[in-house]
PDB file with one MODEL, atoms N, CA, C and O in Angstrom:
MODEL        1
ATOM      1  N   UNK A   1     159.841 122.428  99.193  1.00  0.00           N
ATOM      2  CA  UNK A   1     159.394 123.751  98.787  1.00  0.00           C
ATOM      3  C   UNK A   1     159.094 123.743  97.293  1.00  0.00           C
ATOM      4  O   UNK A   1     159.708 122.948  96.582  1.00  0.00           O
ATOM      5  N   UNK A   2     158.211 124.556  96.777  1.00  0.00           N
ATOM      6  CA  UNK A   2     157.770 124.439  95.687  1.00  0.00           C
ATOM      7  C   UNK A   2     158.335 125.054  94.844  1.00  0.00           C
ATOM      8  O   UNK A   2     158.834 126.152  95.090  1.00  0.00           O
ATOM      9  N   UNK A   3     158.393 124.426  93.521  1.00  0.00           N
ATOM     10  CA  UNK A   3     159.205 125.426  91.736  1.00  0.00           C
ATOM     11  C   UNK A   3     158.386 126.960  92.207  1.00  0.00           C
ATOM     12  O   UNK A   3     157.273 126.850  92.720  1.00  0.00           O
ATOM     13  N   UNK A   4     158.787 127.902  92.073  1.00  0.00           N
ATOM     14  CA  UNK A   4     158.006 128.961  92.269  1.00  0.00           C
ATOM     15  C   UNK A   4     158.853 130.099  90.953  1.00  0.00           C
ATOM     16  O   UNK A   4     159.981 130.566  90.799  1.00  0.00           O
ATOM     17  N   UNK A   5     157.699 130.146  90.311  1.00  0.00           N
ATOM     18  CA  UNK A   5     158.381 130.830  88.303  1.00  0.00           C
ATOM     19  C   UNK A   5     157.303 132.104  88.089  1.00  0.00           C
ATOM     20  O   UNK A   5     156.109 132.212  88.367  1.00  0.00           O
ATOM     21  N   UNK A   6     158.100 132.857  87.577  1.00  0.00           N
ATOM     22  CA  UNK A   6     157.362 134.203  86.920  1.00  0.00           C
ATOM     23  C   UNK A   6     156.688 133.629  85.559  1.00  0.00           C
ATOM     24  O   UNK A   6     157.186 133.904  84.467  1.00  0.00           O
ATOM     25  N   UNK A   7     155.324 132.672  85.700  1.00  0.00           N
ATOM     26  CA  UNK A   7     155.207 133.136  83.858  1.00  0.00           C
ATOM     27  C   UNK A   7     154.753 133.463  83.245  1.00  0.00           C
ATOM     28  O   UNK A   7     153.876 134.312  83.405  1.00  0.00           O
ATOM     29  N   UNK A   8     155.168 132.863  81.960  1.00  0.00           N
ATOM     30  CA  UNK A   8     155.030 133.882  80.890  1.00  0.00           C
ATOM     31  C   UNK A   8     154.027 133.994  79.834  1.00  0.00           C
ATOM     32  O   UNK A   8     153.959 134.692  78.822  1.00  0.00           O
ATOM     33  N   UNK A   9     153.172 133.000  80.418  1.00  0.00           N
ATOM     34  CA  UNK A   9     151.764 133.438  79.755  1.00  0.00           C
ATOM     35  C   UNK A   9     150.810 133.825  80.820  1.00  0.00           C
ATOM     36  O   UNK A   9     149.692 133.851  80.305  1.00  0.00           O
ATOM     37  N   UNK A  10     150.752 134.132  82.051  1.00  0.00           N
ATOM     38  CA  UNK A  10     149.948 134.623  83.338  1.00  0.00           C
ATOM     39  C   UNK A  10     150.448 135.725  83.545  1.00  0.00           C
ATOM     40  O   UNK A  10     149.715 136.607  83.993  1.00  0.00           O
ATOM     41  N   UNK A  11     151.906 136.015  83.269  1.00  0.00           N
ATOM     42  CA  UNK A  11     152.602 137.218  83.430  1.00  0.00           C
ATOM     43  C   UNK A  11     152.456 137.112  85.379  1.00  0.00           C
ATOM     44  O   UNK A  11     151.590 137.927  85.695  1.00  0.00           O
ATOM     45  N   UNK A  12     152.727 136.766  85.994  1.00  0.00           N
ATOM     46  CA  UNK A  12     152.679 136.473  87.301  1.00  0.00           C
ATOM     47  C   UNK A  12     153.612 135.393  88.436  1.00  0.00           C
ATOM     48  O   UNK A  12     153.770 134.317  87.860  1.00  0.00           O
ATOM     49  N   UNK A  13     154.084 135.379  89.468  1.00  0.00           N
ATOM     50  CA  UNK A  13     154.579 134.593  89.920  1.00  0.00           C
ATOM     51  C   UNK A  13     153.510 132.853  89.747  1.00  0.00           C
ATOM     52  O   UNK A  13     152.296 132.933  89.565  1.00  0.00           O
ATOM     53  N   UNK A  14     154.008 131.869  89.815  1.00  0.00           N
ATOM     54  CA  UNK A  14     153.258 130.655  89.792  1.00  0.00           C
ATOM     55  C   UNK A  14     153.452 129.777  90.654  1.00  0.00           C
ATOM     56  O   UNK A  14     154.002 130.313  91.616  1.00  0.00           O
ATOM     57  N   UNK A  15     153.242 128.369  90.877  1.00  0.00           N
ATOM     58  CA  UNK A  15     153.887 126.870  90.987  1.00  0.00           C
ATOM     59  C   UNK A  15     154.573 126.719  89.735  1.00  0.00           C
ATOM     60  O   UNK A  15     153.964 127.109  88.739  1.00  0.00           O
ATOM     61  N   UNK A  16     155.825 126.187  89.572  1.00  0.00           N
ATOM     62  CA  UNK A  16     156.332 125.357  88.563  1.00  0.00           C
ATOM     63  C   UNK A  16     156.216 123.994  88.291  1.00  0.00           C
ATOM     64  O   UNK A  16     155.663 123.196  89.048  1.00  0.00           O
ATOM     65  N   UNK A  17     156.836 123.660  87.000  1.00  0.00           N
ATOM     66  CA  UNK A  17     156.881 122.150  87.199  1.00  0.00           C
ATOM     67  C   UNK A  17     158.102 121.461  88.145  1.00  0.00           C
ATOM     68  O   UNK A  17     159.124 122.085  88.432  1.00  0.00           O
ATOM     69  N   UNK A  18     157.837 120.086  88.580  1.00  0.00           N
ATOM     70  CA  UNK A  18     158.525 119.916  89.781  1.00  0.00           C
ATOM     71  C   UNK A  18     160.089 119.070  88.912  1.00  0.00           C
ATOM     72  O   UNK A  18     160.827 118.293  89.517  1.00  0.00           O
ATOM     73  N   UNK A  19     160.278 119.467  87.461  1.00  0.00           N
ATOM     74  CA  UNK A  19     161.229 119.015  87.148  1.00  0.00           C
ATOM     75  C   UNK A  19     161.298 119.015  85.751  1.00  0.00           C
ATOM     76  O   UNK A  19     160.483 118.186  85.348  1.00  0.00           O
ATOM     77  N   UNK A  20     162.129 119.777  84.430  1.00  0.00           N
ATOM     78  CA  UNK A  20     162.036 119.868  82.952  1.00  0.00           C
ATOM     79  C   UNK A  20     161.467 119.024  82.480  1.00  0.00           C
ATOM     80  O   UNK A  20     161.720 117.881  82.861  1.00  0.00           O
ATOM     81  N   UNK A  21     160.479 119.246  81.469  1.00  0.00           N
ATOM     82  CA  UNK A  21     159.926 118.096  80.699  1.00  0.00           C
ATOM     83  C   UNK A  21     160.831 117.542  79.765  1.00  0.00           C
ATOM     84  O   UNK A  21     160.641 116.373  79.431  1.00  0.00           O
ATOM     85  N   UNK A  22     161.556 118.020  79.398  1.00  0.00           N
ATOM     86  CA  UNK A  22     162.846 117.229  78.327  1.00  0.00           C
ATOM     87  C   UNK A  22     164.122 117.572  78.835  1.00  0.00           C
ATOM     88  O   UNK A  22     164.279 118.279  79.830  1.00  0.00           O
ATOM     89  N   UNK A  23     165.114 117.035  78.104  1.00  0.00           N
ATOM     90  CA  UNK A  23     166.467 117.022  78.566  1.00  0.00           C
ATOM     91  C   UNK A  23     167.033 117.712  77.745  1.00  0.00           C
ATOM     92  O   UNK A  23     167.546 117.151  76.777  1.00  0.00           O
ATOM     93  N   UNK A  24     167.106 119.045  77.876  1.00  0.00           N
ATOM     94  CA  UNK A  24     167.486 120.178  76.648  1.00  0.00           C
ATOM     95  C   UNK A  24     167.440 121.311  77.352  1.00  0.00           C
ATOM     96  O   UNK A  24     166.995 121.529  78.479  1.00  0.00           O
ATOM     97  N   UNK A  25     168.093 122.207  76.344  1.00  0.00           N
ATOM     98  CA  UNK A  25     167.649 123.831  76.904  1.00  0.00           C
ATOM     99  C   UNK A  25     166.576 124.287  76.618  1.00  0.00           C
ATOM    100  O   UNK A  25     166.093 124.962  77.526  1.00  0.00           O
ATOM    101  N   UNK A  26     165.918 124.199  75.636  1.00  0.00           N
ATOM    102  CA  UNK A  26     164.215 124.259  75.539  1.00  0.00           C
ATOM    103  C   UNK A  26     163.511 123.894  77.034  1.00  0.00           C
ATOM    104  O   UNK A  26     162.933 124.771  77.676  1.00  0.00           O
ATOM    105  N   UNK A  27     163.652 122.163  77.633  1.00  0.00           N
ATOM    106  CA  UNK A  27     163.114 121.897  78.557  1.00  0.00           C
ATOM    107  C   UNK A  27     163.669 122.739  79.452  1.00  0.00           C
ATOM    108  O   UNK A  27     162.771 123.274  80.102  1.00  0.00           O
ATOM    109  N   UNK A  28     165.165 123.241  79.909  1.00  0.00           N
ATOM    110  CA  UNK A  28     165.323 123.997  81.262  1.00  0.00           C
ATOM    111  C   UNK A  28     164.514 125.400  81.030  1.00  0.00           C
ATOM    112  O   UNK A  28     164.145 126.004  82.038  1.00  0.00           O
ATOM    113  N   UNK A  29     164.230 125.930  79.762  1.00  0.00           N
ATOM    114  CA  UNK A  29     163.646 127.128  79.347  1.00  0.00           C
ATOM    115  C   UNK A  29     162.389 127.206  80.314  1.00  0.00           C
ATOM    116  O   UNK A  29     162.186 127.935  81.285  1.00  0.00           O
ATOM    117  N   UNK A  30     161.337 125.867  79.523  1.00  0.00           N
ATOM    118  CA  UNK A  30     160.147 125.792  80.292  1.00  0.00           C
ATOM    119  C   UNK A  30     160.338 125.187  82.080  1.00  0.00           C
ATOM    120  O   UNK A  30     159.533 125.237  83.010  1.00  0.00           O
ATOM    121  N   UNK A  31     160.704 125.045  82.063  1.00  0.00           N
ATOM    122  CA  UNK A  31     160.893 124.555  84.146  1.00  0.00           C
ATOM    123  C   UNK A  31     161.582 125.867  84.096  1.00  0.00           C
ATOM    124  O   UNK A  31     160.405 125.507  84.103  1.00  0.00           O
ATOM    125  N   UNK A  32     162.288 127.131  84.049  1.00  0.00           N
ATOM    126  CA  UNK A  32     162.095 127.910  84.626  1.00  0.00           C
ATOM    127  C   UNK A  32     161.687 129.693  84.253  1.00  0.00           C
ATOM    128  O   UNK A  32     162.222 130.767  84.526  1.00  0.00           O
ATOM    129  N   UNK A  33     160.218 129.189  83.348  1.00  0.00           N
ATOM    130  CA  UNK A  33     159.215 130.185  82.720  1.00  0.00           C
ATOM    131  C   UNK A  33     158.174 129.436  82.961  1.00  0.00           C
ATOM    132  O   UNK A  33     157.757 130.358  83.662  1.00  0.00           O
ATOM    133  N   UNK A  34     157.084 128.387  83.084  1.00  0.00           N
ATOM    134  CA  UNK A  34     156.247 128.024  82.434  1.00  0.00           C
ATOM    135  C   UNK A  34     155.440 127.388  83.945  1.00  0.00           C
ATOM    136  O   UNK A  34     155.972 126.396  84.444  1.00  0.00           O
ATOM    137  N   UNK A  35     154.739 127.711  84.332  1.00  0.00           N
ATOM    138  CA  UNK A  35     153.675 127.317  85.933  1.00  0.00           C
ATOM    139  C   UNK A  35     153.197 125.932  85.214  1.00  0.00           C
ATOM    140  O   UNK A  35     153.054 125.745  84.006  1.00  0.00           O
ATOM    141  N   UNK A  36     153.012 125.114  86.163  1.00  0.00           N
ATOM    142  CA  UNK A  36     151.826 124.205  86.446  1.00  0.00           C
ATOM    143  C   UNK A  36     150.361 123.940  85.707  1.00  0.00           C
ATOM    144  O   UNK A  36     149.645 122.983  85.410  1.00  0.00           O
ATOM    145  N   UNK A  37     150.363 125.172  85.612  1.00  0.00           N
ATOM    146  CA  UNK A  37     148.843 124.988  85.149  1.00  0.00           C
ATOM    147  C   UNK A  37     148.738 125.775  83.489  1.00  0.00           C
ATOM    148  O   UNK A  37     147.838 125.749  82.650  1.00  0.00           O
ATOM    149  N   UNK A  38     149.749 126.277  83.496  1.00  0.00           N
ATOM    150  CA  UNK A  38     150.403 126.422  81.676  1.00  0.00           C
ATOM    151  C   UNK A  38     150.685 125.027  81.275  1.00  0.00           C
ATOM    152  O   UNK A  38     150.204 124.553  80.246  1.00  0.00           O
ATOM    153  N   UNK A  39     151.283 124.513  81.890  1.00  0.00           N
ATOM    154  CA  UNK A  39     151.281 123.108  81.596  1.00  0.00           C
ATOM    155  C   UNK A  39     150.370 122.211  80.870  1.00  0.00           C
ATOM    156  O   UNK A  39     150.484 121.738  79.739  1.00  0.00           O
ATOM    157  N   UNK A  40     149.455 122.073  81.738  1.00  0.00           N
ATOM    158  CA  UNK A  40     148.194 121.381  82.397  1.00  0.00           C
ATOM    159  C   UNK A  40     147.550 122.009  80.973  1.00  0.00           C
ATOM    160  O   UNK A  40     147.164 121.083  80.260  1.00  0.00           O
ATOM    161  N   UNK A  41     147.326 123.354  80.355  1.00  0.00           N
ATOM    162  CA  UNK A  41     146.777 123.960  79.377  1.00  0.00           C
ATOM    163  C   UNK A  41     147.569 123.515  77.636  1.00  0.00           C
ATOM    164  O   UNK A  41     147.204 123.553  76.461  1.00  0.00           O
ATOM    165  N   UNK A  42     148.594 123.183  78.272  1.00  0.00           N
ATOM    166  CA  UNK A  42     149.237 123.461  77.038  1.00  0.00           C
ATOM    167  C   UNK A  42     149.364 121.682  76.685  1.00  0.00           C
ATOM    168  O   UNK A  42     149.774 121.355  75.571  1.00  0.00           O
ATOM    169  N   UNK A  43     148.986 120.605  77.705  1.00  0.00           N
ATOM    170  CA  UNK A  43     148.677 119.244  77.338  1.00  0.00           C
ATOM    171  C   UNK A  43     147.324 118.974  76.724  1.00  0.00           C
ATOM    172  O   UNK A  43     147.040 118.073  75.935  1.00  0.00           O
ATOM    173  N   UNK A  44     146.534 119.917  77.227  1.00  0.00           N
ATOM    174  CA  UNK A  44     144.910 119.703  76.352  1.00  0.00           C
ATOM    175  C   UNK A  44     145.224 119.736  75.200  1.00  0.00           C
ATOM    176  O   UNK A  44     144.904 118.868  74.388  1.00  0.00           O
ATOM    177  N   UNK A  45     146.133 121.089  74.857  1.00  0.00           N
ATOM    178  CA  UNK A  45     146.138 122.050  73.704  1.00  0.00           C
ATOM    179  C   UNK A  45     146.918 120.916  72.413  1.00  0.00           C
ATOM    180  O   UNK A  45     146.658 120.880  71.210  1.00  0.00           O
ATOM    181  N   UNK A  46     147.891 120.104  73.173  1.00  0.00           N
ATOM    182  CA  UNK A  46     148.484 118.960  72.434  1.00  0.00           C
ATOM    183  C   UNK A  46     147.695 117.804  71.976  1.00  0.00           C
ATOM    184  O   UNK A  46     147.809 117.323  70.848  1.00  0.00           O
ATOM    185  N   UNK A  47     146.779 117.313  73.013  1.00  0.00           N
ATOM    186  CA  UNK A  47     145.897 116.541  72.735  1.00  0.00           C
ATOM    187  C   UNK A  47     145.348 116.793  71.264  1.00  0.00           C
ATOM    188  O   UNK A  47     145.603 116.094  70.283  1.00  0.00           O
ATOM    189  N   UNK A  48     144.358 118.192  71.309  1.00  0.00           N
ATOM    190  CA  UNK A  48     143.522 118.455  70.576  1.00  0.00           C
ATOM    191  C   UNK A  48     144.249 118.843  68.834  1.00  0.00           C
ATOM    192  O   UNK A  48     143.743 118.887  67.713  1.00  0.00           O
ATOM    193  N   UNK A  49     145.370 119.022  69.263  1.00  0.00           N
ATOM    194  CA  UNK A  49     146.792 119.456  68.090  1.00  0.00           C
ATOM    195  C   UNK A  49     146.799 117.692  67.335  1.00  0.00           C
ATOM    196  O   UNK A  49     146.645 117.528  66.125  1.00  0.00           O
ATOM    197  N   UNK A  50     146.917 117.025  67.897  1.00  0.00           N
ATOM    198  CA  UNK A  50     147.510 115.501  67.734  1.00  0.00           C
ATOM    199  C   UNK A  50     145.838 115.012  66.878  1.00  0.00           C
ATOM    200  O   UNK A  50     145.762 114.630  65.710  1.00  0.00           O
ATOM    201  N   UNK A  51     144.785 115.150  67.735  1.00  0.00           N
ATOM    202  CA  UNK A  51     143.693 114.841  66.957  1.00  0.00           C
ATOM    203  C   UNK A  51     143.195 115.395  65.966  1.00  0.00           C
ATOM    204  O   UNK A  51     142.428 114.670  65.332  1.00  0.00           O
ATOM    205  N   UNK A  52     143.387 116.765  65.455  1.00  0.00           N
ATOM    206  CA  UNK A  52     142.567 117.102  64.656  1.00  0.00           C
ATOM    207  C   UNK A  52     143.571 117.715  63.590  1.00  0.00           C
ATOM    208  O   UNK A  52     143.098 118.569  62.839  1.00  0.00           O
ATOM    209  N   UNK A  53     144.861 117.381  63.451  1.00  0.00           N
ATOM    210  CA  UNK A  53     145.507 117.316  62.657  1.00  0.00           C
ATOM    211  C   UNK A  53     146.048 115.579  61.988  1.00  0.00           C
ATOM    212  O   UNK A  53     146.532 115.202  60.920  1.00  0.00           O
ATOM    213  N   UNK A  54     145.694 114.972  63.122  1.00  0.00           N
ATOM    214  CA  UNK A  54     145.915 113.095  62.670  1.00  0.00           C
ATOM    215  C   UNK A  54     147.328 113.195  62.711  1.00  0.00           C
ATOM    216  O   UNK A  54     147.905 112.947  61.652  1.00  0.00           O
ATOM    217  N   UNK A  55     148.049 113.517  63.739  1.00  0.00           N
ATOM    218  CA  UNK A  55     149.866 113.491  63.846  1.00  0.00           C
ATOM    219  C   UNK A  55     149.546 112.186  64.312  1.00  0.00           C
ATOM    220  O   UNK A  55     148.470 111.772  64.745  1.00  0.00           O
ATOM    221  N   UNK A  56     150.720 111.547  64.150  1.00  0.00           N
ATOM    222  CA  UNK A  56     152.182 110.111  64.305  1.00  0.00           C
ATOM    223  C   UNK A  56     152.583 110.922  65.746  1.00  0.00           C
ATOM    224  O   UNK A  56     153.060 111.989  65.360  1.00  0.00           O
ATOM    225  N   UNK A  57     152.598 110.908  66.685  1.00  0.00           N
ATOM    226  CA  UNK A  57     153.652 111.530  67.698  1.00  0.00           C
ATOM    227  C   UNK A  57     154.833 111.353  67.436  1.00  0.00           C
ATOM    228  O   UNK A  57     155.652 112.271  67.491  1.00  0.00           O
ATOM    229  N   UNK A  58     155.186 109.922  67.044  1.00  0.00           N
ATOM    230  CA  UNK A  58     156.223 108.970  66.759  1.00  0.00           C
ATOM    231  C   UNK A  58     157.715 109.418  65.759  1.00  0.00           C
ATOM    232  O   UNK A  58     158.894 109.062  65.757  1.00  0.00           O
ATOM    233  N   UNK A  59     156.863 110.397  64.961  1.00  0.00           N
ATOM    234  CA  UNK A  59     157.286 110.528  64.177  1.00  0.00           C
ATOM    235  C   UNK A  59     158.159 112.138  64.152  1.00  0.00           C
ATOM    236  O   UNK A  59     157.794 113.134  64.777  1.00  0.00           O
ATOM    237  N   UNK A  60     159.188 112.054  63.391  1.00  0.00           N
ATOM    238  CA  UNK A  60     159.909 113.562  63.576  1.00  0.00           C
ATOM    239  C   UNK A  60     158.929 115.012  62.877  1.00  0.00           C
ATOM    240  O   UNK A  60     159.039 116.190  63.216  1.00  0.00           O
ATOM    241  N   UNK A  61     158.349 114.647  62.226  1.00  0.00           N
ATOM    242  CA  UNK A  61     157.845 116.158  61.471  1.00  0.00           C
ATOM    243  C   UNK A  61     156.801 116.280  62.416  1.00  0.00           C
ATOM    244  O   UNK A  61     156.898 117.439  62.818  1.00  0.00           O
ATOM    245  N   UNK A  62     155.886 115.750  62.978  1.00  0.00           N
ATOM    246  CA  UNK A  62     155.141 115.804  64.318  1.00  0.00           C
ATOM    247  C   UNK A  62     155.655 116.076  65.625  1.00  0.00           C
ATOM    248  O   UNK A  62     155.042 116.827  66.383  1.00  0.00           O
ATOM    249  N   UNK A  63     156.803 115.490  65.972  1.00  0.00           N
ATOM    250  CA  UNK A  63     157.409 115.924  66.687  1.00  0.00           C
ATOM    251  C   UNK A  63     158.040 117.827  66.871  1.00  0.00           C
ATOM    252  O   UNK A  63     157.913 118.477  67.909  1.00  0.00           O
ATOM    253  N   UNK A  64     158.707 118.367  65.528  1.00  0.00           N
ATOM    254  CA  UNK A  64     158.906 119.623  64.903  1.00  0.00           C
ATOM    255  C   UNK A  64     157.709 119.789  65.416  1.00  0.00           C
ATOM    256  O   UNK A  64     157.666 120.509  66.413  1.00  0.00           O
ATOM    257  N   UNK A  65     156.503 119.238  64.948  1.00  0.00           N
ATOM    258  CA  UNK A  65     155.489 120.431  64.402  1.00  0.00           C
ATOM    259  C   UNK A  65     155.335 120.730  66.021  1.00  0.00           C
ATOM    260  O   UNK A  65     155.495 121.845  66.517  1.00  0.00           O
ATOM    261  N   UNK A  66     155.037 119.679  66.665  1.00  0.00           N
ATOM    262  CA  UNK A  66     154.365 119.750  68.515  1.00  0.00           C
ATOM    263  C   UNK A  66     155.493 121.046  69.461  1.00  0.00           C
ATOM    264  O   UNK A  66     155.126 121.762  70.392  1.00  0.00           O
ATOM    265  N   UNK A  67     156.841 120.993  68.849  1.00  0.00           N
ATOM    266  CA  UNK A  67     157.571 122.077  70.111  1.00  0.00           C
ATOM    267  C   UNK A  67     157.192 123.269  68.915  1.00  0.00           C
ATOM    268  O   UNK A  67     157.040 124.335  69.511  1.00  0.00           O
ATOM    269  N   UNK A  68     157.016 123.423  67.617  1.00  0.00           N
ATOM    270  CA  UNK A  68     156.840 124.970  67.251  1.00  0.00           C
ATOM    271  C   UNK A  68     155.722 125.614  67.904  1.00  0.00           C
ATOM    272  O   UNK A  68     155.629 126.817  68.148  1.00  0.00           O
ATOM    273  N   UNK A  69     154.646 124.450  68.239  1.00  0.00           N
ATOM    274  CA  UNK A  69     153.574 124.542  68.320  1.00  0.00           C
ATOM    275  C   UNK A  69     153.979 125.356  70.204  1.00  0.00           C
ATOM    276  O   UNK A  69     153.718 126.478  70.637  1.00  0.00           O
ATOM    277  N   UNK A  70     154.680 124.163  70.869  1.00  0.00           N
ATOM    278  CA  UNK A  70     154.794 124.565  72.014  1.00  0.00           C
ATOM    279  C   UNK A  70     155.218 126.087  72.591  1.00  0.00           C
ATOM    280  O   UNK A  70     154.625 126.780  73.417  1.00  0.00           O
ATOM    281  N   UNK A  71     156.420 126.347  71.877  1.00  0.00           N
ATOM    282  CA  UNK A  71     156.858 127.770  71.501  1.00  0.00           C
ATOM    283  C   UNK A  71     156.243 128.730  71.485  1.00  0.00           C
ATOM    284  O   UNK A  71     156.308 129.630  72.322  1.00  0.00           O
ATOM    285  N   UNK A  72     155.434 128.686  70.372  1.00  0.00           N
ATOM    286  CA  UNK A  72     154.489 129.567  69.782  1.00  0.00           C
ATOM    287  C   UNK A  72     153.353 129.742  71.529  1.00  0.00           C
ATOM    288  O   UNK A  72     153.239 130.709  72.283  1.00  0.00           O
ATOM    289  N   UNK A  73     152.910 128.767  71.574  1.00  0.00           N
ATOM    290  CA  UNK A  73     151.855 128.784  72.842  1.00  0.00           C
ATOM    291  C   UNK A  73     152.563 129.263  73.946  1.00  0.00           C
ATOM    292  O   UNK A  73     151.771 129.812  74.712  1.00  0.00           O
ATOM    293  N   UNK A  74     153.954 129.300  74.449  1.00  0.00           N
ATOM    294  CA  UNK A  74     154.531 129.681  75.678  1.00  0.00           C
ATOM    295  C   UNK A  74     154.948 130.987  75.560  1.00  0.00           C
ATOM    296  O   UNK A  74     154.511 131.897  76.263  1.00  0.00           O
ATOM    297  N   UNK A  75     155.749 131.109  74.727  1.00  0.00           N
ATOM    298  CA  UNK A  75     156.192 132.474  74.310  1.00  0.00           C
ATOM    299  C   UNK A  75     156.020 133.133  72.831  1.00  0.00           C
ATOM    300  O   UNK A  75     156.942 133.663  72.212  1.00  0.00           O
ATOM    301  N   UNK A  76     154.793 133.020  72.413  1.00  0.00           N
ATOM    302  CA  UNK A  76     154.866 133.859  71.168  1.00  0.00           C
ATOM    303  C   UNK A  76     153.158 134.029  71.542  1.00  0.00           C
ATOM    304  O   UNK A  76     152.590 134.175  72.625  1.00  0.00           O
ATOM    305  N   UNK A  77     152.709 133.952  70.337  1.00  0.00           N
ATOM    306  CA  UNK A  77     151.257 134.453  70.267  1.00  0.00           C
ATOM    307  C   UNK A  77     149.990 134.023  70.820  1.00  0.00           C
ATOM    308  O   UNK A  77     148.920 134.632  70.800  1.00  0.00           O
ATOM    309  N   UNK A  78     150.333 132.572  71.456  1.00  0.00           N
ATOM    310  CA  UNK A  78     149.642 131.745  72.623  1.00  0.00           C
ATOM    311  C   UNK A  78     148.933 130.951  71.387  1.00  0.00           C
ATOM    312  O   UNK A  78     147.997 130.215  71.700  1.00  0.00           O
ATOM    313  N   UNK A  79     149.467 131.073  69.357  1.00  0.00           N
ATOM    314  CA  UNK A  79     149.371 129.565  68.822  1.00  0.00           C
ATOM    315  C   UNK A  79     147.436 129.825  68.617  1.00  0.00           C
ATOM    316  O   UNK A  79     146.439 129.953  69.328  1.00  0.00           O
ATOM    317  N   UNK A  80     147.800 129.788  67.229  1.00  0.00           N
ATOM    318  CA  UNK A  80     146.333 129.117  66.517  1.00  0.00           C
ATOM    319  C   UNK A  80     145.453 128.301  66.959  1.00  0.00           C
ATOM    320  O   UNK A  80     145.975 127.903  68.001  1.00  0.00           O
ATOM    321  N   UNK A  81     144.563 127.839  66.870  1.00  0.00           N
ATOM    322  CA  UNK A  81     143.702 126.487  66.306  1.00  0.00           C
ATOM    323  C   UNK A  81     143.717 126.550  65.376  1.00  0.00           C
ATOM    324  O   UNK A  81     143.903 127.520  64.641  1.00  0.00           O
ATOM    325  N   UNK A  82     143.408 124.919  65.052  1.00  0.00           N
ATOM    326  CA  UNK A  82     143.206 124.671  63.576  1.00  0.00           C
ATOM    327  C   UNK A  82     141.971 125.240  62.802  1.00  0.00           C
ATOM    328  O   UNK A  82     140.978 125.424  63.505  1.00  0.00           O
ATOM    329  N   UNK A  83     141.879 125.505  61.663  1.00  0.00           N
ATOM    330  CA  UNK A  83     140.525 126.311  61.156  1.00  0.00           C
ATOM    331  C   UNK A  83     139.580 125.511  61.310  1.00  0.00           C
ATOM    332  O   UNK A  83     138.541 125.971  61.782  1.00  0.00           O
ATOM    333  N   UNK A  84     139.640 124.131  60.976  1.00  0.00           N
ATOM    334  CA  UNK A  84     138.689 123.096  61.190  1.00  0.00           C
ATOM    335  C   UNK A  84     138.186 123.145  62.845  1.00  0.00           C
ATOM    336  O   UNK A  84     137.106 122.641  63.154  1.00  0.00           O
ATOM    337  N   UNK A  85     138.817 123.613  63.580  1.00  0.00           N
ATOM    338  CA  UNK A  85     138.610 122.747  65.194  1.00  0.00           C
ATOM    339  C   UNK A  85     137.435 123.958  65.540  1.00  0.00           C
ATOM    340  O   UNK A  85     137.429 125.178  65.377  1.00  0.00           O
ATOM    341  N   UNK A  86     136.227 122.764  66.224  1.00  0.00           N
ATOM    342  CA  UNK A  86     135.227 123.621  66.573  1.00  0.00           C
ATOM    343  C   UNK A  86     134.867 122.772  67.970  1.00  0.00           C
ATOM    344  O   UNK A  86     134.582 121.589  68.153  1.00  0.00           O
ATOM    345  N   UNK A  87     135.002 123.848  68.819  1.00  0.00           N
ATOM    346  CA  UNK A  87     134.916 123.541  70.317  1.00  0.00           C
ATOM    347  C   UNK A  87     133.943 122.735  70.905  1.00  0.00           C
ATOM    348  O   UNK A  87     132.767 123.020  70.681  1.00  0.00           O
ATOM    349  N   UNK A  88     134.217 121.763  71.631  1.00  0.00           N
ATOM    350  CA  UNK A  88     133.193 121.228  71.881  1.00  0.00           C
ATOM    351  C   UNK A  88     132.392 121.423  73.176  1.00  0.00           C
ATOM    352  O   UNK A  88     132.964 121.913  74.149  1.00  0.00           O
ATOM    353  N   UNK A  89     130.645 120.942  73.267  1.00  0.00           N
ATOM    354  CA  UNK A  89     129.881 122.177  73.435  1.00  0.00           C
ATOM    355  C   UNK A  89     129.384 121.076  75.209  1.00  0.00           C
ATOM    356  O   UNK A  89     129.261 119.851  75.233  1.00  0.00           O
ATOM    357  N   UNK A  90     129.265 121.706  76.020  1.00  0.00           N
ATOM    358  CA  UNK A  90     128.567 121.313  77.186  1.00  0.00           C
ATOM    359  C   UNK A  90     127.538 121.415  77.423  1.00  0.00           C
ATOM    360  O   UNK A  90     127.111 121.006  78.502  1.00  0.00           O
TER     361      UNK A  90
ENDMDL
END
């Protein structure tokens, strides 16, 4: 049977993820707030965070910066772009 989560950026019942992305209370936070496809949105959103800022993943202040970032995108203001980042065009 499936994660089934109210969240909190769809404001709606969802799919969840099928198991916390980290081993923390942050991660149990998101496995039981955060659907599937918030997910799925919020890995682009990292991608494009990691490139056009030139982060280290590796590294701790990148690391900080990626869960404020995450935060901010799950439960706060759904998180900036960078001023530089200009969408790319189809």
């Amino acid at each position: 049977m499936a994660n089934m989560v109210f969240d909190q950026r769809y404001k709606q019942q969802m799919e969840g993820l099928d198991e916390p992305p980290f081993d923390s209370d942050f991660g149990q936070k998101i496995y039981k707030t955060v659907s599937k496809k918030s997910w799925s949105e919020w890995v682009e959103r990292q991608k494009m965070l990691l490139n056009e800022y030139r982060l280290q993943p590796w590294t701790r202040e990148a690391q900080e910066f990626l869960v404020e970032q995450m935060n901010d995108f799950f439960f706060g203001s759904g998180g900036e772009l960078p001023k530089e980042f200009v969408a790319p065009t189809t």
